[in-house]
PDB file with SEQRES, HELIX, SHEET and CRYST1 records, atoms N, CA, C and O in Angstrom:
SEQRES   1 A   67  UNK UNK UNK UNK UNK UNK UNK UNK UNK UNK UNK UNK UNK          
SEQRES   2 A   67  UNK UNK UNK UNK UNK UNK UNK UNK UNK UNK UNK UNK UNK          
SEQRES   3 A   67  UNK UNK UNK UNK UNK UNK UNK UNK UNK UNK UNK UNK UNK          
SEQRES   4 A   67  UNK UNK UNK UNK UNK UNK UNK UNK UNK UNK UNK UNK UNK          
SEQRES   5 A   67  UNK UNK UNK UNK UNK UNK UNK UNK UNK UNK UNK UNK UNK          
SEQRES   6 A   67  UNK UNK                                                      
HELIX    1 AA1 UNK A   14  UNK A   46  1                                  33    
HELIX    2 AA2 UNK A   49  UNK A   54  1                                   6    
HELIX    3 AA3 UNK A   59  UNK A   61  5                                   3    
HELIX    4 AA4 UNK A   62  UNK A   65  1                                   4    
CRYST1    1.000    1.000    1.000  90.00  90.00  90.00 P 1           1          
ATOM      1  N   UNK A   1      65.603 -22.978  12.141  1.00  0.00           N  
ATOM      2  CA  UNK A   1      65.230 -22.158  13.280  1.00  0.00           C  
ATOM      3  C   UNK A   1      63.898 -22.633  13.831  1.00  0.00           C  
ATOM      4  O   UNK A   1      62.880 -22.968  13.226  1.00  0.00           O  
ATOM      5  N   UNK A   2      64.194 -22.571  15.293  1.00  0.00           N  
ATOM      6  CA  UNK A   2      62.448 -22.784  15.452  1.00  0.00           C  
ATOM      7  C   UNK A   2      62.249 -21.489  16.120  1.00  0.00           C  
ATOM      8  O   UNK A   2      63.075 -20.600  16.329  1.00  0.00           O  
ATOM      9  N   UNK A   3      60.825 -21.556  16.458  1.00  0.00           N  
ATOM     10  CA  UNK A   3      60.115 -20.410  16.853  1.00  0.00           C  
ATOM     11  C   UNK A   3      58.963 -21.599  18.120  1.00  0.00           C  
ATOM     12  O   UNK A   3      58.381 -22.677  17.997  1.00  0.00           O  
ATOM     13  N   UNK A   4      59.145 -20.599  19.211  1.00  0.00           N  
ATOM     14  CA  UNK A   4      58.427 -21.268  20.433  1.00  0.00           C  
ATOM     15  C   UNK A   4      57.192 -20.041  20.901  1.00  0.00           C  
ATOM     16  O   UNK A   4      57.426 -18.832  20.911  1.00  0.00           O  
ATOM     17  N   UNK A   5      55.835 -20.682  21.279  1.00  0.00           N  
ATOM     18  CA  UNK A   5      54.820 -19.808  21.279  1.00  0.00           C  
ATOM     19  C   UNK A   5      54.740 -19.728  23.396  1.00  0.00           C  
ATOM     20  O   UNK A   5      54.269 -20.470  24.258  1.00  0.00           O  
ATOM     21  N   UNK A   6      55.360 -18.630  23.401  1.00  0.00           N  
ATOM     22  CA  UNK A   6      55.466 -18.377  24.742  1.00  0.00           C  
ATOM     23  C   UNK A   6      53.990 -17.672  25.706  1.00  0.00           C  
ATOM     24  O   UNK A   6      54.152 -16.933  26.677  1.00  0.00           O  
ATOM     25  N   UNK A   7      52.771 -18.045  25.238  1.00  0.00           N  
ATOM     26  CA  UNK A   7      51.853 -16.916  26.039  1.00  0.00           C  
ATOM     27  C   UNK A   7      50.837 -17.869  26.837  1.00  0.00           C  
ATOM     28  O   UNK A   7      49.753 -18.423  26.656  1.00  0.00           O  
ATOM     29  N   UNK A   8      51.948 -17.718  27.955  1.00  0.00           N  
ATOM     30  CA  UNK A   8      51.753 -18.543  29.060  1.00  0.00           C  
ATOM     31  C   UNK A   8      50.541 -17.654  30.305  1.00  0.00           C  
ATOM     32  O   UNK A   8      51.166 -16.766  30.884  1.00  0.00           O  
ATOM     33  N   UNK A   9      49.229 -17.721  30.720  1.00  0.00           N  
ATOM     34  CA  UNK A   9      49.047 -16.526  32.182  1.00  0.00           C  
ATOM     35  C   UNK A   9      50.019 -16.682  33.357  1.00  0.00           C  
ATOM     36  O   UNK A   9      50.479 -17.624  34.002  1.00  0.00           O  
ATOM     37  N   UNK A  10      50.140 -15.237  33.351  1.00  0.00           N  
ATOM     38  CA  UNK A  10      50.913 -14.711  34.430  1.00  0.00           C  
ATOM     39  C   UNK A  10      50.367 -15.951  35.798  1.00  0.00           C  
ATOM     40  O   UNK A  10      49.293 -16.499  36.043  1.00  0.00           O  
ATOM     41  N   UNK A  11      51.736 -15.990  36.438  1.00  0.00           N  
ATOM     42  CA  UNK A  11      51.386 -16.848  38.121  1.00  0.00           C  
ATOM     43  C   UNK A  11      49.573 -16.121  38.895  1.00  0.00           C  
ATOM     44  O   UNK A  11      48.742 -15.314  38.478  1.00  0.00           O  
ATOM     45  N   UNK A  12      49.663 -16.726  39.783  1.00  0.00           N  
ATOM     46  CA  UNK A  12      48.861 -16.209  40.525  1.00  0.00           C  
ATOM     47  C   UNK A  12      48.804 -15.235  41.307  1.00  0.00           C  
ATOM     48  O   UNK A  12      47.816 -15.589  41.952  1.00  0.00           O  
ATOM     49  N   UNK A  13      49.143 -14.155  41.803  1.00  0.00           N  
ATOM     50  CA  UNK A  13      49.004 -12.710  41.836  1.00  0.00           C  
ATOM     51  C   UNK A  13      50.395 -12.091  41.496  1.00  0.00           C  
ATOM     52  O   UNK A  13      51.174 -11.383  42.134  1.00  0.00           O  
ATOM     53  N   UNK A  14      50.404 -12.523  40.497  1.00  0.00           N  
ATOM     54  CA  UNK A  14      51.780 -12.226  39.972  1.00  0.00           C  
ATOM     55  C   UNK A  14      51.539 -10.453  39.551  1.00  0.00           C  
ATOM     56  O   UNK A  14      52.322  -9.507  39.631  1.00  0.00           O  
ATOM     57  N   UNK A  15      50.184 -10.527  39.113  1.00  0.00           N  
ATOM     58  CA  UNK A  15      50.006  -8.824  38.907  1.00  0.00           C  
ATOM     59  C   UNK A  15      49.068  -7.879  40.140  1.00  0.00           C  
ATOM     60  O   UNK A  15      48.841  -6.671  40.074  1.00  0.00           O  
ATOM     61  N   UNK A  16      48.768  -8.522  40.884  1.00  0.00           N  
ATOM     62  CA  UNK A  16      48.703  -7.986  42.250  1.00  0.00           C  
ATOM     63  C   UNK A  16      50.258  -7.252  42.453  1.00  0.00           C  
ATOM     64  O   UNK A  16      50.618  -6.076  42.505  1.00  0.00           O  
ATOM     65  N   UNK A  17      50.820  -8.271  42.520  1.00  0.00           N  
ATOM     66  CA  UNK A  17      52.326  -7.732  43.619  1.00  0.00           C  
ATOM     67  C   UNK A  17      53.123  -6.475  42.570  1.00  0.00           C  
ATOM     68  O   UNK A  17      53.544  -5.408  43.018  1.00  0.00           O  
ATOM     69  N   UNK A  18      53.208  -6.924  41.011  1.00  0.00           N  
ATOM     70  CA  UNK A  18      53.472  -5.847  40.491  1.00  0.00           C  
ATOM     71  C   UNK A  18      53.017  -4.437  40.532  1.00  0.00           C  
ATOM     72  O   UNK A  18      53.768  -3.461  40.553  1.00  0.00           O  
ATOM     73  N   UNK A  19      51.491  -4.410  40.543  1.00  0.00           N  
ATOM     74  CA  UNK A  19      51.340  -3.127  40.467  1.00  0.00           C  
ATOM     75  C   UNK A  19      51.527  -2.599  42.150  1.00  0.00           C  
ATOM     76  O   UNK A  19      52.159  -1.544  42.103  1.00  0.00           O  
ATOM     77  N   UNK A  20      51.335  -2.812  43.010  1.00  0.00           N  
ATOM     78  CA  UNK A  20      52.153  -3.016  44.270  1.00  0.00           C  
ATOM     79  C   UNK A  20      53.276  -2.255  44.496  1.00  0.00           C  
ATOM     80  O   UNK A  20      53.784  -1.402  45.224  1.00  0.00           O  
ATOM     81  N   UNK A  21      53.462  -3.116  43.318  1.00  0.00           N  
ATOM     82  CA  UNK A  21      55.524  -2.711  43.546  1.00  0.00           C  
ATOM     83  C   UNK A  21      55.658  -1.524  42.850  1.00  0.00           C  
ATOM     84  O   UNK A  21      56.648  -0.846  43.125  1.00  0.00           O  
ATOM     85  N   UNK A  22      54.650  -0.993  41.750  1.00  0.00           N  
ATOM     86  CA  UNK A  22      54.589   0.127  40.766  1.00  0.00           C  
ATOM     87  C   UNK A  22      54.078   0.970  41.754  1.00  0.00           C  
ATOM     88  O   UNK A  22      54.674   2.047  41.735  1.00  0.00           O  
ATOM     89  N   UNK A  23      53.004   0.893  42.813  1.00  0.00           N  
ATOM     90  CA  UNK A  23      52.330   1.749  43.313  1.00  0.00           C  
ATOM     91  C   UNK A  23      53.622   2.809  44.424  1.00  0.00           C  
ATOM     92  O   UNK A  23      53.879   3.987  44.677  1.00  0.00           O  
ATOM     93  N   UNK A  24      54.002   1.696  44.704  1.00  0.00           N  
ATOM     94  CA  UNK A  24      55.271   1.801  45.977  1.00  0.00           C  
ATOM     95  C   UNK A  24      56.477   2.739  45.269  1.00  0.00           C  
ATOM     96  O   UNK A  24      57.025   3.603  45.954  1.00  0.00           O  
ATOM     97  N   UNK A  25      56.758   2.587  44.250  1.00  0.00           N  
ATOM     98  CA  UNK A  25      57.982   3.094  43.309  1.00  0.00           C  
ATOM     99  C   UNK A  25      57.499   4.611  43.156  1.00  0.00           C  
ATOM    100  O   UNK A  25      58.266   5.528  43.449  1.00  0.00           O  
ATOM    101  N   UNK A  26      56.321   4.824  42.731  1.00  0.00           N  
ATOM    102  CA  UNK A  26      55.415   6.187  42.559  1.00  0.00           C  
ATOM    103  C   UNK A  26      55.589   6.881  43.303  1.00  0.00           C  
ATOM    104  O   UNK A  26      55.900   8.071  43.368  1.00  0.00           O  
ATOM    105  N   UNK A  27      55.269   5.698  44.288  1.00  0.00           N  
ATOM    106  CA  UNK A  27      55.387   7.076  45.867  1.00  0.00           C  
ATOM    107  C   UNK A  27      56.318   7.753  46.328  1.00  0.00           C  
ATOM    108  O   UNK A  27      56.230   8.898  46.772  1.00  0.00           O  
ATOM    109  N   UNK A  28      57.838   6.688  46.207  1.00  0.00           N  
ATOM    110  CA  UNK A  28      59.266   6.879  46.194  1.00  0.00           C  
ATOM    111  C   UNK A  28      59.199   8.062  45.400  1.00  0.00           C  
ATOM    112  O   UNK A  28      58.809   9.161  45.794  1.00  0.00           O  
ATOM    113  N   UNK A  29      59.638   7.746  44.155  1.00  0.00           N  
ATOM    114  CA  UNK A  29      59.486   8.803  43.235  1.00  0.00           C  
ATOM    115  C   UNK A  29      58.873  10.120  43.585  1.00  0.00           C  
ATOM    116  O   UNK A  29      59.692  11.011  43.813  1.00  0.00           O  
ATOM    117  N   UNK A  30      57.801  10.388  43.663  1.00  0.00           N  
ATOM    118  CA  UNK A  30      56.715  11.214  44.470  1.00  0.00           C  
ATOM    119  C   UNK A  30      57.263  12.150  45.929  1.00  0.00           C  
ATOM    120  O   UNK A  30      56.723  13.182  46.330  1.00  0.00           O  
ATOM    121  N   UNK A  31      58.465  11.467  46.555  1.00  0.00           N  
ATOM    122  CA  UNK A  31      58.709  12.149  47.694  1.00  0.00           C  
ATOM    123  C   UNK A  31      59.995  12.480  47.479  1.00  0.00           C  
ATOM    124  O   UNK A  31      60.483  13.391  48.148  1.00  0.00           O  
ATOM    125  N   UNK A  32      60.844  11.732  46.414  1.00  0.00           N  
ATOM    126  CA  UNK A  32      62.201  12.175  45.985  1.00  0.00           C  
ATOM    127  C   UNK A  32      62.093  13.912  45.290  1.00  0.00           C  
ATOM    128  O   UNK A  32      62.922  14.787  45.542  1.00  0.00           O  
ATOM    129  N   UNK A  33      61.136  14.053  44.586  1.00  0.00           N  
ATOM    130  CA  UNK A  33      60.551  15.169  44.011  1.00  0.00           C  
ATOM    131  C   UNK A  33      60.155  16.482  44.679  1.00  0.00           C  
ATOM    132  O   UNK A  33      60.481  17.649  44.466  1.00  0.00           O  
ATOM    133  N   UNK A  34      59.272  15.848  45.632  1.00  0.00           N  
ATOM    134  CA  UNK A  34      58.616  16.945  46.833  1.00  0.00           C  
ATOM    135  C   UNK A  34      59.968  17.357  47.487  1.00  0.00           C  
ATOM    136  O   UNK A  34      60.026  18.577  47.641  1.00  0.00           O  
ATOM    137  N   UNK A  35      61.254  16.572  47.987  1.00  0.00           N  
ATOM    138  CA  UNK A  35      62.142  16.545  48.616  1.00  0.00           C  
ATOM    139  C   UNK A  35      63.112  17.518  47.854  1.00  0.00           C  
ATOM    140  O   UNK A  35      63.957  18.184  48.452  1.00  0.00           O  
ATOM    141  N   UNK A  36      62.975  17.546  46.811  1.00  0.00           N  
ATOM    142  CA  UNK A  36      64.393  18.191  45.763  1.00  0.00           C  
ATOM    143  C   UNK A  36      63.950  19.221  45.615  1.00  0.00           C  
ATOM    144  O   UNK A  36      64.755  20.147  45.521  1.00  0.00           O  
ATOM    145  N   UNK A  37      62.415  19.537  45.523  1.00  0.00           N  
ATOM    146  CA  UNK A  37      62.002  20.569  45.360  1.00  0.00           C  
ATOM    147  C   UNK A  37      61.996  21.677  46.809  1.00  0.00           C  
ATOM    148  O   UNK A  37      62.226  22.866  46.589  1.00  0.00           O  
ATOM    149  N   UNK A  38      61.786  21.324  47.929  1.00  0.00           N  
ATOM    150  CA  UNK A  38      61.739  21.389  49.162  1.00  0.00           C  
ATOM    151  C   UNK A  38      63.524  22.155  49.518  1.00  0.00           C  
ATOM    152  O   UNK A  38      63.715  23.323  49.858  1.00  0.00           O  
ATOM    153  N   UNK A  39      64.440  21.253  49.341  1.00  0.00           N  
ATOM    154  CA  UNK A  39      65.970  21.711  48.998  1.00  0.00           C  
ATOM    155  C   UNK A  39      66.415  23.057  48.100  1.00  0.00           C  
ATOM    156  O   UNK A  39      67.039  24.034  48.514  1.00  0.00           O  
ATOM    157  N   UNK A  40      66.098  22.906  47.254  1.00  0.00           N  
ATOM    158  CA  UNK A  40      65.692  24.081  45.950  1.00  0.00           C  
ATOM    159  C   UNK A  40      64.902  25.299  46.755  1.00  0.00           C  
ATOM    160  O   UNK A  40      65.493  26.379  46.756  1.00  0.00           O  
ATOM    161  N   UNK A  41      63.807  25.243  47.341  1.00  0.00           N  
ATOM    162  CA  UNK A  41      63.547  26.373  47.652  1.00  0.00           C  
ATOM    163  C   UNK A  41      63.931  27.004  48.860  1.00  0.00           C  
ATOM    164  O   UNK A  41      63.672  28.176  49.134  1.00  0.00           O  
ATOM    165  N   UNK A  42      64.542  26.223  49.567  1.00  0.00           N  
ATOM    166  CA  UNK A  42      65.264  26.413  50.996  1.00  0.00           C  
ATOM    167  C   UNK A  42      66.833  27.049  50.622  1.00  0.00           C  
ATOM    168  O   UNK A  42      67.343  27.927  51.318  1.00  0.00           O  
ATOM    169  N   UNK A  43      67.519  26.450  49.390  1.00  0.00           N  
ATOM    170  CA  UNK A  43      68.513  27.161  48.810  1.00  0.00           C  
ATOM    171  C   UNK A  43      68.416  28.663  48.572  1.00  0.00           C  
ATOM    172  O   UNK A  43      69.180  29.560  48.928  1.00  0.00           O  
ATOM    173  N   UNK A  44      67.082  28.712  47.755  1.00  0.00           N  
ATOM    174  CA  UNK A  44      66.905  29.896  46.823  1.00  0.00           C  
ATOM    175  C   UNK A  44      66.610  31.018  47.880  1.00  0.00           C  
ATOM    176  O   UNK A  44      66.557  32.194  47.518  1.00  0.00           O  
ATOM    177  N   UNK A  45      66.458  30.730  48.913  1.00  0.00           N  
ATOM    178  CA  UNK A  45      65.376  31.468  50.093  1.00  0.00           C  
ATOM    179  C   UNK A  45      66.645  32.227  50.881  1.00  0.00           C  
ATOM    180  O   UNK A  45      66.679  33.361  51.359  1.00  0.00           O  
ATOM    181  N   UNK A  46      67.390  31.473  50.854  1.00  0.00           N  
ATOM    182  CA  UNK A  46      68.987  31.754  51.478  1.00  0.00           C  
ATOM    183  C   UNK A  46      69.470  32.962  50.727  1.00  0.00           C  
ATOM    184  O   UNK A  46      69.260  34.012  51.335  1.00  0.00           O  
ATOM    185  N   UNK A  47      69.936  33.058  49.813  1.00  0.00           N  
ATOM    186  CA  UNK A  47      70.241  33.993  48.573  1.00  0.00           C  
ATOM    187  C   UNK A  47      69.724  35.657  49.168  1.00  0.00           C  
ATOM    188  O   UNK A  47      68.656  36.006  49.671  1.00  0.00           O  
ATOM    189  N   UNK A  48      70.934  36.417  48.871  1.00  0.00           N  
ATOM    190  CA  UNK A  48      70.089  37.873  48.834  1.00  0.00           C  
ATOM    191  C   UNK A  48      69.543  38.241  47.412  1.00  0.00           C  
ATOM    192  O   UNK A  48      69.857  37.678  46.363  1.00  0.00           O  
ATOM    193  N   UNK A  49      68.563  39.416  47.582  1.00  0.00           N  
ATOM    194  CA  UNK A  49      68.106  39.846  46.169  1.00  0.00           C  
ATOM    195  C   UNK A  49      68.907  40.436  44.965  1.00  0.00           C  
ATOM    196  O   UNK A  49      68.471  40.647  43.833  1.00  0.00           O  
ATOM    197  N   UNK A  50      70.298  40.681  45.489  1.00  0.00           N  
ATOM    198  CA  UNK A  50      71.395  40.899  44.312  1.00  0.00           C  
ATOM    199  C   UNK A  50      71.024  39.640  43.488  1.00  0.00           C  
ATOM    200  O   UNK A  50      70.515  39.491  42.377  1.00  0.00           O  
ATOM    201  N   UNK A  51      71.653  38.440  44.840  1.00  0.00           N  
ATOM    202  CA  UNK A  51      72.262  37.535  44.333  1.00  0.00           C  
ATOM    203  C   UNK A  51      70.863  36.877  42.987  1.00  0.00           C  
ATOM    204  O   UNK A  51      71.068  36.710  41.785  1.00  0.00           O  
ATOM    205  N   UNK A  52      69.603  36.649  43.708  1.00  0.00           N  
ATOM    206  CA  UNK A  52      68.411  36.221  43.015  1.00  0.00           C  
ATOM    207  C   UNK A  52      68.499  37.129  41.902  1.00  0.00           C  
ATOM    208  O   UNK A  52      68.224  36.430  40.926  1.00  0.00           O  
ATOM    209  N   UNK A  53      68.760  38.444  41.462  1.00  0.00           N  
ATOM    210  CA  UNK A  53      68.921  39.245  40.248  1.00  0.00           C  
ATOM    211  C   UNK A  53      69.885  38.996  39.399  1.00  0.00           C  
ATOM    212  O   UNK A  53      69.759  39.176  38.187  1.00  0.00           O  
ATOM    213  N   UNK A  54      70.722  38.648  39.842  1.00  0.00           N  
ATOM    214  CA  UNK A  54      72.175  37.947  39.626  1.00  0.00           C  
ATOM    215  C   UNK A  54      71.824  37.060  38.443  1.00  0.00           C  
ATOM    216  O   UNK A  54      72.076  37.379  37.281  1.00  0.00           O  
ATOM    217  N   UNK A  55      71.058  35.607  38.906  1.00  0.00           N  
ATOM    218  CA  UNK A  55      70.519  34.721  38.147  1.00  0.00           C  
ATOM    219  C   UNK A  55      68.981  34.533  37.967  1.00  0.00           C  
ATOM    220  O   UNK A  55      68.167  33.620  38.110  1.00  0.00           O  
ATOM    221  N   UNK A  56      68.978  35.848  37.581  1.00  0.00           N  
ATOM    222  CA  UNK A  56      68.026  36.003  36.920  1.00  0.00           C  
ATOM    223  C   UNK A  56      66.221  35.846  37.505  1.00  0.00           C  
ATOM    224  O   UNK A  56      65.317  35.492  36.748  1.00  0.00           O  
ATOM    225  N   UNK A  57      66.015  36.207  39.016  1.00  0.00           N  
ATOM    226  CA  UNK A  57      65.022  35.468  39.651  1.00  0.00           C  
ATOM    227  C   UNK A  57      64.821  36.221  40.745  1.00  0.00           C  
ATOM    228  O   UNK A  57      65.731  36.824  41.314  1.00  0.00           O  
ATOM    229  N   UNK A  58      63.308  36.234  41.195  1.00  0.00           N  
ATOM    230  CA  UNK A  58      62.897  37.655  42.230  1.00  0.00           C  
ATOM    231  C   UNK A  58      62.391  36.854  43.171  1.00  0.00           C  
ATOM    232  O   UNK A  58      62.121  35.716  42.786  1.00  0.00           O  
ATOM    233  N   UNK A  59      62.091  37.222  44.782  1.00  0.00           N  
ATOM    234  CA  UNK A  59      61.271  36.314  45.678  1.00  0.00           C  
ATOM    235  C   UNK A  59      60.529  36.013  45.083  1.00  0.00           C  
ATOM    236  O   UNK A  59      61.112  35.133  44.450  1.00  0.00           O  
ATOM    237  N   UNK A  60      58.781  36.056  44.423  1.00  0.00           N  
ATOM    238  CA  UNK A  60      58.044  35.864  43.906  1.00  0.00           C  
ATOM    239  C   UNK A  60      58.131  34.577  42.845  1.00  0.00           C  
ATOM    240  O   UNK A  60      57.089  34.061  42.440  1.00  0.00           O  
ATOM    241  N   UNK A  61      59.343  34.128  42.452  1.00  0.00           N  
ATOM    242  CA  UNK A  61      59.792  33.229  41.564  1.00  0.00           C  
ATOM    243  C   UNK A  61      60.282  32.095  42.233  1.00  0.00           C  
ATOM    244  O   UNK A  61      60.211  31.022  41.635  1.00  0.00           O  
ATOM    245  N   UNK A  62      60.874  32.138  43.613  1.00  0.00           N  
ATOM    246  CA  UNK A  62      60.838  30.934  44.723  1.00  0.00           C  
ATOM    247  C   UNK A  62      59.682  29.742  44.421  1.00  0.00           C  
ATOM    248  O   UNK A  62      59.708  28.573  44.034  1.00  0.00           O  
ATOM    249  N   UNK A  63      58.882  30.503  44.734  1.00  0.00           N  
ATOM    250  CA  UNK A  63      57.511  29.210  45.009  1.00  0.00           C  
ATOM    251  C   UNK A  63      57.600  28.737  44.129  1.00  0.00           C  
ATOM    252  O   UNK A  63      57.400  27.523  44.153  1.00  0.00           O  
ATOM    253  N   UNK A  64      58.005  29.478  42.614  1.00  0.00           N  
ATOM    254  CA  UNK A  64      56.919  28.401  40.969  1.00  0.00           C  
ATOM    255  C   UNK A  64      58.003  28.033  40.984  1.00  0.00           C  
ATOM    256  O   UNK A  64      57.807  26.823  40.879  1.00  0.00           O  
ATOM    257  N   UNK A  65      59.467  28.202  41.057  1.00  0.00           N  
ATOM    258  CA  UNK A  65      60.772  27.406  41.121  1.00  0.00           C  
ATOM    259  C   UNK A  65      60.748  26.153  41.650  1.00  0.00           C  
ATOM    260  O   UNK A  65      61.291  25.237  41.033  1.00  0.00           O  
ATOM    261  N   UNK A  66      60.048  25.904  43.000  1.00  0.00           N  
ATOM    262  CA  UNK A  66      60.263  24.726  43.539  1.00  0.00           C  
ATOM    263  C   UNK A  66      59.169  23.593  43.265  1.00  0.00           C  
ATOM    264  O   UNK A  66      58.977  22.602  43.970  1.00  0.00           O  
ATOM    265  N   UNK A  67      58.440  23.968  42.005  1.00  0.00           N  
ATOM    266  CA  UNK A  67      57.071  23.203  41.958  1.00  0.00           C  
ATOM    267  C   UNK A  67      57.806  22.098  41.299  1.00  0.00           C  
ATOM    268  O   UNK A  67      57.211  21.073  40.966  1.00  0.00           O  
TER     269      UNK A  67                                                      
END                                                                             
């Protein structure tokens, strides 16, 4: 068997563009979230107060629901 010593430096802004690309993904992420949450409370808002008693949940429980 051999064994090869691979610890080569990264290209030249090879970690520029990554974290870049990490920063960019965050943000995605970040608005997929705000967005689902945004959906969720626009659902819940719909609902009468049976229905919110129903499963278990009062207006007041909207807002911390959609955090």
């Amino acid at each position: 068997m051999a064994a090869y010593e691979t610890s080569r430096a990264a290209p030249f802004g090879a970690i520029a563009i990554f974290r870049f690309v990490q920063l960019l993904n965050d943000k995605v992420a970040g608005f997929a979230a705000w967005n689902d949450a945004r959906v969720t409370r626009k659902a819940l808002t719909k609902l009468s107060d049976r229905e919110l008693d129903d499963i278990g949940l009062c207006r007041g429980d909207i807002e911390a629901i959609g955090r």
